[in-house]
C-alpha positions in Angstrom: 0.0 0.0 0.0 1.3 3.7 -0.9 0.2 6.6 1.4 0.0 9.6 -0.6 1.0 12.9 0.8 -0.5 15.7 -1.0 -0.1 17.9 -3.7 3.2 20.7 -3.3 1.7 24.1 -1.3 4.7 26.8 -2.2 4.0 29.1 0.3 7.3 30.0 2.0 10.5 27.5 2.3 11.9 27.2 6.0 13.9 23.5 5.8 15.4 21.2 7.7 14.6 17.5 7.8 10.8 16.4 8.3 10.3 13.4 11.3 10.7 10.1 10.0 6.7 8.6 9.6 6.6 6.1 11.9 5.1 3.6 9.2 7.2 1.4 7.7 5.0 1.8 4.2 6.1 3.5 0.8 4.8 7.2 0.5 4.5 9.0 -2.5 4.7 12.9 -2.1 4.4 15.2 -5.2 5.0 12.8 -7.8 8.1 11.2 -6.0 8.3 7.4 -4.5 10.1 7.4 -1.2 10.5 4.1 0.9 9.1 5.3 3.8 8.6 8.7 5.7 12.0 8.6 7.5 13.7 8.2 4.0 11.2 11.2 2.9 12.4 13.2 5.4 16.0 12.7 5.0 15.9 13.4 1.1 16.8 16.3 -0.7 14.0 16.9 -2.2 12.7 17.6 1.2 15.2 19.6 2.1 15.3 21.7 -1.6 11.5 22.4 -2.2 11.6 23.9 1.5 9.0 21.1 3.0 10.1 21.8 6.0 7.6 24.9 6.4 5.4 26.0 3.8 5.1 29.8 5.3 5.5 31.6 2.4 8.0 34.7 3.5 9.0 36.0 0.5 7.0 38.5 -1.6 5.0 39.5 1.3 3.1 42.5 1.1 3.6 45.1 4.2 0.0 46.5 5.2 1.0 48.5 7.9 -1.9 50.1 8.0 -3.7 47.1 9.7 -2.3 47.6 13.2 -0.3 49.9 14.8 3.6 49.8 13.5 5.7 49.1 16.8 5.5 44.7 15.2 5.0 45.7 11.5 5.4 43.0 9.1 9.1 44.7 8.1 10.1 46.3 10.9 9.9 45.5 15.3 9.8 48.6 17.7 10.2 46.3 21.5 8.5 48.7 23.1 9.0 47.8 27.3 5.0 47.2 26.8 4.5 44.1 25.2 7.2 43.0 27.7 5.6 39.3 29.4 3.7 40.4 32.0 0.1 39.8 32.3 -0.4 35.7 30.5 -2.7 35.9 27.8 -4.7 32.5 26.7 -5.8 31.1 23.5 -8.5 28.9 22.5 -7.5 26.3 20.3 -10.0 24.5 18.3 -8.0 21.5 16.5 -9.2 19.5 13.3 -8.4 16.3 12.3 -9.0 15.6 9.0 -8.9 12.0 7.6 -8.9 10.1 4.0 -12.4 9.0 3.8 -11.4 5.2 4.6 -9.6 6.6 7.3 -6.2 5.0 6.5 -4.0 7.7 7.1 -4.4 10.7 9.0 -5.8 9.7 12.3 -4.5 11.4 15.5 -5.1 10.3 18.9 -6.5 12.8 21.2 -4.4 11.7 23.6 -1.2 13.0 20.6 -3.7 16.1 21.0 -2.9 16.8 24.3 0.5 16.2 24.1 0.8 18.8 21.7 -0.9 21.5 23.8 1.6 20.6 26.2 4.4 21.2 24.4 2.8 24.8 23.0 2.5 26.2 26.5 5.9 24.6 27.7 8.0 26.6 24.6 5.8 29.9 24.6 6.1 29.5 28.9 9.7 28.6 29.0 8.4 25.7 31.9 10.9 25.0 34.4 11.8 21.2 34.0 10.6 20.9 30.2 13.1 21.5 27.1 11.8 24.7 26.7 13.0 26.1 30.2 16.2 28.0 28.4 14.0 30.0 26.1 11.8 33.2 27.0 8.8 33.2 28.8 6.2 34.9 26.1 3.4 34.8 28.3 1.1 33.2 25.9 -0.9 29.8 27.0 -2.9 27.8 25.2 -5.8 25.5 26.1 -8.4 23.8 23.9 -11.2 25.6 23.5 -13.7 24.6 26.4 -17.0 26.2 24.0 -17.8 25.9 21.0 -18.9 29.2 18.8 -22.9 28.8 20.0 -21.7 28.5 23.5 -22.3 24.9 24.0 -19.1 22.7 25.9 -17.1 21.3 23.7 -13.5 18.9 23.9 -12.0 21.4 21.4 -11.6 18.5 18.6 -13.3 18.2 15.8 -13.1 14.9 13.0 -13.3 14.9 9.8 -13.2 12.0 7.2 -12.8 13.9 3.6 -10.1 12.6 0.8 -10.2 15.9 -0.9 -9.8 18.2 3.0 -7.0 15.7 3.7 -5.3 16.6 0.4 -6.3 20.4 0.7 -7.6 20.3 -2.8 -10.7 21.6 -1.4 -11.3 24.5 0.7 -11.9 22.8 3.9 -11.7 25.8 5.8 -14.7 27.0 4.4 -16.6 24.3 5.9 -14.9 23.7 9.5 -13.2 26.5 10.5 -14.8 28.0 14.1 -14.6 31.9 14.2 -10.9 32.5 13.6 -11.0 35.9 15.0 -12.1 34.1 18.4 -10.3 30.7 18.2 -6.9 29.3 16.9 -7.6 26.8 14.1 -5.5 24.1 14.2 -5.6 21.5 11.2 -4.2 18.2 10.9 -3.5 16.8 7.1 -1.8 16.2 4.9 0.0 19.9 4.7 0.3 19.7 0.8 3.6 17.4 1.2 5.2 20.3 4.2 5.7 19.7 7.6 3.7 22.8 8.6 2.7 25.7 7.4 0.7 29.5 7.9 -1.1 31.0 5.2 0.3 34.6 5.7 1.4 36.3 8.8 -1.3 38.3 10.6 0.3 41.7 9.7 -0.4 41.0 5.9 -4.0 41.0 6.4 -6.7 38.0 6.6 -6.8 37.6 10.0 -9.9 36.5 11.1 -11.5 35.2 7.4 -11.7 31.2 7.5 -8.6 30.8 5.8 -6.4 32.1 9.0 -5.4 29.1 10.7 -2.4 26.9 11.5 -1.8 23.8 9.8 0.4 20.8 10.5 1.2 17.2 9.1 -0.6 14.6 10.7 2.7 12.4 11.8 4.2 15.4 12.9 1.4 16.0 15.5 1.8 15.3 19.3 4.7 14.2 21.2 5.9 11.5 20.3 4.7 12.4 16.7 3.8 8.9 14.6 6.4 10.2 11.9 8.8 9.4 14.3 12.5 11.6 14.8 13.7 13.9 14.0 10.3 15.9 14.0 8.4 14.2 16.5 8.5 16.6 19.4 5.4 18.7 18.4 8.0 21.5 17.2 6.7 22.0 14.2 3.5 23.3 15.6 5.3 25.6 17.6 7.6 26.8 14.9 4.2 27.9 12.8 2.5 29.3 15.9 5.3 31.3 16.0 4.2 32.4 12.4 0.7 32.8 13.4 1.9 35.4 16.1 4.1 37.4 13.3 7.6 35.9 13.6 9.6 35.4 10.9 12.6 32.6 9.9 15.6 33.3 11.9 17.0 33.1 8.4 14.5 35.4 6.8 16.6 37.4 4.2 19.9 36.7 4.9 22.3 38.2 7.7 21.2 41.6 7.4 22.8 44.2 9.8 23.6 43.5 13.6 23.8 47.3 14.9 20.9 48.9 16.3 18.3 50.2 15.0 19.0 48.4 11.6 18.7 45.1 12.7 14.6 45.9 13.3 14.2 45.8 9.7 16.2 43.7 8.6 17.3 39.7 8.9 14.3 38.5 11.0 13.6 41.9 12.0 14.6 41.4 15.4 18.0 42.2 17.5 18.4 39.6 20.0 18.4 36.9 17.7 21.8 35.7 16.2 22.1 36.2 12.5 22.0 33.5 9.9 22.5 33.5 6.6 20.4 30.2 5.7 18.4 27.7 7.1 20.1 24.2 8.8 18.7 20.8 9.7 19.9 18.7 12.4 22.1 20.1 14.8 25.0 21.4 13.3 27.0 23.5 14.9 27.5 26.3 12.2 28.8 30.2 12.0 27.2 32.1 9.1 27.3 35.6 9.8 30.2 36.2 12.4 28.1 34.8 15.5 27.2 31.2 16.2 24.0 30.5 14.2 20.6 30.2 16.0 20.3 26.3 15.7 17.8 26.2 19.2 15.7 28.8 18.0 12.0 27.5 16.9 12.3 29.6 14.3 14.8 27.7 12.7 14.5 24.0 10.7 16.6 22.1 13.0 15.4 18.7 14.6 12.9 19.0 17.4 15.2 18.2 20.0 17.4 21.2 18.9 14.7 23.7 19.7 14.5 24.9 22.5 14.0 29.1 22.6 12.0 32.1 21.7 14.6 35.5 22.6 13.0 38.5 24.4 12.8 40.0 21.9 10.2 37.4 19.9 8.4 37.3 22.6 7.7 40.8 22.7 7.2 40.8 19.1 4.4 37.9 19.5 3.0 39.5 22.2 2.7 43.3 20.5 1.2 41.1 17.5 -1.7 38.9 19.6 -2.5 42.6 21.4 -2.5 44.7 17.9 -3.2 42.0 15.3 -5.5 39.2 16.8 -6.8 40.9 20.3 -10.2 39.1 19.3 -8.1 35.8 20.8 -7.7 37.2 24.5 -11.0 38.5 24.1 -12.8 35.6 23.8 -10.4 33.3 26.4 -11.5 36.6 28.6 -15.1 36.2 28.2 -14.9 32.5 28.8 -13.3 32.5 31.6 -15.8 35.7 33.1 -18.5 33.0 32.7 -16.9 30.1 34.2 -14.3 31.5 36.8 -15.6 31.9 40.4 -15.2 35.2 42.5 -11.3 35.7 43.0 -9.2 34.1 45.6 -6.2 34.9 47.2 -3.2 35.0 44.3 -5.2 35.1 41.4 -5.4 38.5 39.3 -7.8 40.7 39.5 -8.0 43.1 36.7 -9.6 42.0 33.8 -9.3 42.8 30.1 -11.1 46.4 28.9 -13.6 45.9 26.8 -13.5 46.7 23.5 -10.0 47.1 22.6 -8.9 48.7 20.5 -11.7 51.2 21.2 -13.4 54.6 20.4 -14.6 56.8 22.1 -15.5 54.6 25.4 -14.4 51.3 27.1 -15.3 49.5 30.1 -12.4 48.1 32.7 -13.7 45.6 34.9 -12.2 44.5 38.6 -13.0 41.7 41.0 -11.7 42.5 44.6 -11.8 39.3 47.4 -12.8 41.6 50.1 -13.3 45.3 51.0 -10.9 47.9 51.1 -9.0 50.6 49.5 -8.3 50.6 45.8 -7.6 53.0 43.0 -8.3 52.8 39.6 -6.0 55.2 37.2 -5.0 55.7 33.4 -1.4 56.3 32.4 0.4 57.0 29.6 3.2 55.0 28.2 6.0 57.4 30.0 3.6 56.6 33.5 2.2 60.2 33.7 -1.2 60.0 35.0 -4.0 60.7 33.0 -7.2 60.2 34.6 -8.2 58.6 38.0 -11.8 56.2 37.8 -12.3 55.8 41.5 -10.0 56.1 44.5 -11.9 55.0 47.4 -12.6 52.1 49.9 -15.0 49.5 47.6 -16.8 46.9 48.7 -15.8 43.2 47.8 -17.0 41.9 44.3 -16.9 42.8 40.7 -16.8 46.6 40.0 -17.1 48.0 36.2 -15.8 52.1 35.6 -16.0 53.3 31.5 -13.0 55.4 30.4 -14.4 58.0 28.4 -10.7 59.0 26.8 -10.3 62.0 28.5 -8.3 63.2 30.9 -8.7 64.7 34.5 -10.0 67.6 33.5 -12.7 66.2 30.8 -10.8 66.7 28.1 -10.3 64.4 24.7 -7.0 63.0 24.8 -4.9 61.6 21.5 -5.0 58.1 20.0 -2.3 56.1 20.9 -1.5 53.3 23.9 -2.6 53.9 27.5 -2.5 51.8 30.6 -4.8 51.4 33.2 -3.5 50.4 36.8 -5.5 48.8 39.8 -4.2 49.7 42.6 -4.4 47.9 46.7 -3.0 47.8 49.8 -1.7 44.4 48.5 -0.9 44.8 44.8 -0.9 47.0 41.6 -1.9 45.2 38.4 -1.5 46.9 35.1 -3.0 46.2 31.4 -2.6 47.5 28.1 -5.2 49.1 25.9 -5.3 51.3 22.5 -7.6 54.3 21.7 -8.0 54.9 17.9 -9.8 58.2 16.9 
């Protein structure tokens, strides 16, 4: 029997050698007859049609209009903002998508789990786990516990379709849950990749049914059924990373390594060593005067080489989920309003404004655990305060205050970034929000 990958999806090249399928049967991917995934994997027609990642990075059309410029598609301002601080979550909804007999595709939800595992160990930088080196982005991720109408759901969907399998249909179209609320996460046959995006958010698209993240089935989980050296669930952290606006560590070459220069060029960020071109397995390679980045997930090294995000991606992700895709935290927020009890000692206690971005007006909301004193401000970037919501002993229990965008004395202030601080005898806690006029 001969499994049939799917038909070539040039979107952009990132390579380094896909996990050996754990199957021992032929494959035939794009017209070529390998004996078996491993051998696919190790080719070099894996390596030289950039199968690896089918991202498509070059040719990519800077709409910098969409969002505000400080994580544009060409160019990173790491503004001390977007700096981890307050742990966003995301609601992943994940489809598996089957030939119609079934043969080939399946994933266990158990491989399921795994792989949400490994997504909030890398973006967490978990103590313990082989992600603990890297940065903590202060992204989690969780599958989604409703569905779109509300109704409790495992966060799994399964699909037997020959034609979604092979993406020769837009399946999207058909099973994709409100991307602007939920992570789509698909399971097929990637068109003969590992993995791959459809654009990065700062393009445009984000939200339509064809924003999603989509991975090879065998490349799924931990420990993927394609077996090494792409079996550690990697891959769908390396195109999350994509999903969140990151580019290749290898994007464009070595550009320049001075400040500011090296925010708009290379991989449009700083902290990350240059490279001039991608690598697979673990070499140990110098491209552009510094070691190259073979840990970072951005790269197309074997799983167990990855091991990092920098600082600096993190703040890049996190400036892009807040700008870009904000409808994400929204709708974890809202969940978790519905579902969370009153707050306990240690948990936090200010909650996401709502909308944001926003014009004129927007609401910030508050739980306290018991009576006392507590002020409510707005701040500019630099700190300076701008208007004061209540300053006052309140009782216990939610409290909701509208920011009007005006300052202490009632009037209008500009567009831009604001914070709002809640302030007790025990804590301050501080969130981000964006007034557009």
């Amino acid at each position: 029997m001969y499994r049939f990958v799917g038909a070539f999806l040039c979107l952009v090249a990132m390579g380094s050698p896909v996990p050996a399928l754990a199957g021992s049967d032929p494959i035939v991917v794009h017209g070529q007859e390998f004996e078996n995934t491993t051998a696919f994997y190790e080719s070099d027609f894996f390596r030289d049609n950039g199968l690896r990642c089918g991202t498509r990075m070059e040719g990519l059309v800077d709409k910098t209009s969409f969002g505000p410029s400080d994580c544009a598609l060409n160019s990173t301002n790491p503004l001390p903002e977007y700096d981890a601080g307050y742990v966003y979550t995301i609601d992943v909804v994940v489809h598996i998508i089957t030939n119609f007999a079934q043969t080939v595709g399946n994933v266990s939800d158990s491989l399921i789990y795994s792989q949400i595992d490994v997504l909030n160990e890398d973006f967490r930088g978990l103590a313990g786990t082989p992600g603990e080196l890297g940065a903590d982005v202060g992204i989690e991720f969780r599958l989604a516990p409703f569905d779109p109408d509300g109704n409790p759901t495992t966060g799994i969907t399964r699909t037997n379709k020959s034609t979604y399998y092979l993406e020769t249909e837009a399946y999207y179209d058909s099973l994709a849950w409100d991307p602007s609320r939920y992570m789509n996460l698909y399971s097929t046959s990637a068109s003969g990749n590992l993995g791959y995006v459809p654009f990065l958010p700062q393009e445009g698209g984000v939200g339509t049914n064809a924003d999603r993240v989509v991975c090879y089935w065998e490349a799924m989980g931990r420990p993927g059924q394609g077996g090494p050296p792409y079996d550690q669930g990697r891959t769908v952290t390396h195109e999350v990373g994509h999903y969140l606006g990151l580019w290749h560590t290898f994007s464009n070459g070595c550009g320049i390594a001075t400040e500011p220069s090296c925010y708009t060029t290379g991989d449009r960020i700083c902290d990350t060593e240059r490279e001039s071109t991608s690598h697979f397995g673990c070499p140990s390679t110098t491209t552009c005067s510094d070691p190259d980045p073979l840990d970072n997930y951005m790269n197309y090294t074997d799983d167990t080489c990855m091991m990092r995000f920098t600082s600096e991606q993190a703040n890049r992700m996190r400036c892009t989920l807040e700008n870009y895709r904000f409808g994400l935290i929204e709708a974890a927020t809202n969940v978790a309003d519905a579902t969370t009890p009153a707050p306990v000692e240690g948990q936090r206690l200010l909650r996401a404004n709502r909308p944001n971005p926003f014009n004129p007006t927007t609401e910030i909301s508050f739980s306290l655990p018991a009576a006392g004193a507590a002020s409510l401000r707005i701040v500019d970037v630099a700190g300076r305060n701008v208007q004061t919501l209540v300053d006052g002993d309140l009782a216990a229990g939610a409290h909701t205050y509208t920011w009007h965008g005006t300052n202490d004395r009632g009037e209008e202030v500009a567009s831009g970034v604001y914070l709002y601080q809640l302030i007790t005898n025990e804590r301050t806690e501080t969130n981000r929000m964006v007034l557009t006029r």
